[in-house]
C-alpha positions in Angstrom: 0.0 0.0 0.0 1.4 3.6 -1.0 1.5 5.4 2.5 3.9 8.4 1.5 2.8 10.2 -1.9 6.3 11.1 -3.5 6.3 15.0 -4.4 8.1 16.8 -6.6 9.9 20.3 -5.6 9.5 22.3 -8.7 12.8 23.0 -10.2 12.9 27.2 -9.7 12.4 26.6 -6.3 15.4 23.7 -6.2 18.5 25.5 -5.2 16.7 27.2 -2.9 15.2 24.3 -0.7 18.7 22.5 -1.1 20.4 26.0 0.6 17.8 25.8 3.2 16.1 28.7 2.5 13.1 26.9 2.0 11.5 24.6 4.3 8.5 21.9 3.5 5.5 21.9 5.3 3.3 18.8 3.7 2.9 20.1 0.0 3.9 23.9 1.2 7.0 25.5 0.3 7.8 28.4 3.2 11.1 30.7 3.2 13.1 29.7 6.3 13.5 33.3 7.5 9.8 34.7 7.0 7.7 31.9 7.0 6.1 33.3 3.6 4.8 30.5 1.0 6.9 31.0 -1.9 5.8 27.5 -3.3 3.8 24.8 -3.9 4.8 20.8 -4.2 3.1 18.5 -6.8 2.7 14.6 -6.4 5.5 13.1 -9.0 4.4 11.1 -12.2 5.4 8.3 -9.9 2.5 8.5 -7.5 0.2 8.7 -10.5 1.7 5.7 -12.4 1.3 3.4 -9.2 -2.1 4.7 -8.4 -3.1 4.1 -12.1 -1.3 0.7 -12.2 -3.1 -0.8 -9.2 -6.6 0.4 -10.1 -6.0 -0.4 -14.1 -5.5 -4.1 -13.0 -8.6 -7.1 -12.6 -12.1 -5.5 -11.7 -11.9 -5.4 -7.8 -15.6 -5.7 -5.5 -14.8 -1.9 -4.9 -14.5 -0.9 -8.3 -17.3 -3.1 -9.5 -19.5 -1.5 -6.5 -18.3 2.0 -7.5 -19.6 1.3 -10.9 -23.1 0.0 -9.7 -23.8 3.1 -7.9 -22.6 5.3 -11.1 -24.9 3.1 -13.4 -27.7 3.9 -10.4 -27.2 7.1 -10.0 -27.2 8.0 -13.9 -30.7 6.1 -13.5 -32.0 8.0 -10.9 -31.0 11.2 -12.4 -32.8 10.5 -16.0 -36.3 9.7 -14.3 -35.9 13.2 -12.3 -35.1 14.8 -15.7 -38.1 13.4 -17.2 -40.2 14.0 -14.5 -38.7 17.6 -14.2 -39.4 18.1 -18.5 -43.0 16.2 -17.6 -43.9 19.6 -15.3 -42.5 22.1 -17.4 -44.3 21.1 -20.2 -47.5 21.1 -17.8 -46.5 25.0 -16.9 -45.8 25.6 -20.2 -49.7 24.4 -20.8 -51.4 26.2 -18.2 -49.6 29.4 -19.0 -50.8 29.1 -22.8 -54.4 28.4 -21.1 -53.7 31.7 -19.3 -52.9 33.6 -21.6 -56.2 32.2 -23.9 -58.5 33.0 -20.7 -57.5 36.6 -20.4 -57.7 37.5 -24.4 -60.8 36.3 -24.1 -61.6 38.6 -21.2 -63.4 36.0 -18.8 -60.0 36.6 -15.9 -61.0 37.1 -12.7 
């Protein structure tokens, strides 16, 4: 199991963080002296390739789960769409029915 994401120090900042001049909090880049953020790390294409590598292998229960809920989820959201288009097209209908009551001049 990956534990410790391996970061990358971006390259401007380098020379600097090899000095000490600049210190690592987590993924924050600080000046020694002021404490100012003068950088930001980024996870390595390492982290990604092992991340991709382990989830790109055989279908696990967790991935096959994940995709259940997507597939119910998409599911659930069409029937709300079509119930949502159903009562706009019923608004749609009572305005035209409005509008046709008050040419005629029978409004309240």
């Amino acid at each position: 199991m990956l534990t410790n994401i391996p970061f990358e120090i971006p390259a401007n900042l380098m020379s600097e963080y090899l000095a000490g001049n600049v210190v690592r909090f987590g993924t924050i880049l600080k000046n020694a002296n002021t404490g100012a953020i003068v950088g930001h790390m980024q996870e390595s294409g390492i982290g990604q390739a092992l991340l991709s590598a382990v989830t790109s292998g055989t279908p696990s229960p967790f991935s096959l789960a994940i995709n259940a809920i997507n597939v119910g989820s998409g599911l659930y959201t069409a029937v709300q769409v079509r119930q949502l288009k159903t009562m706009i097209e019923t608004l749609q209908s009572l305005q035209v029915a409005t509008i046709g009551v008050s040419l005629v001049g029978v409004g309240v």
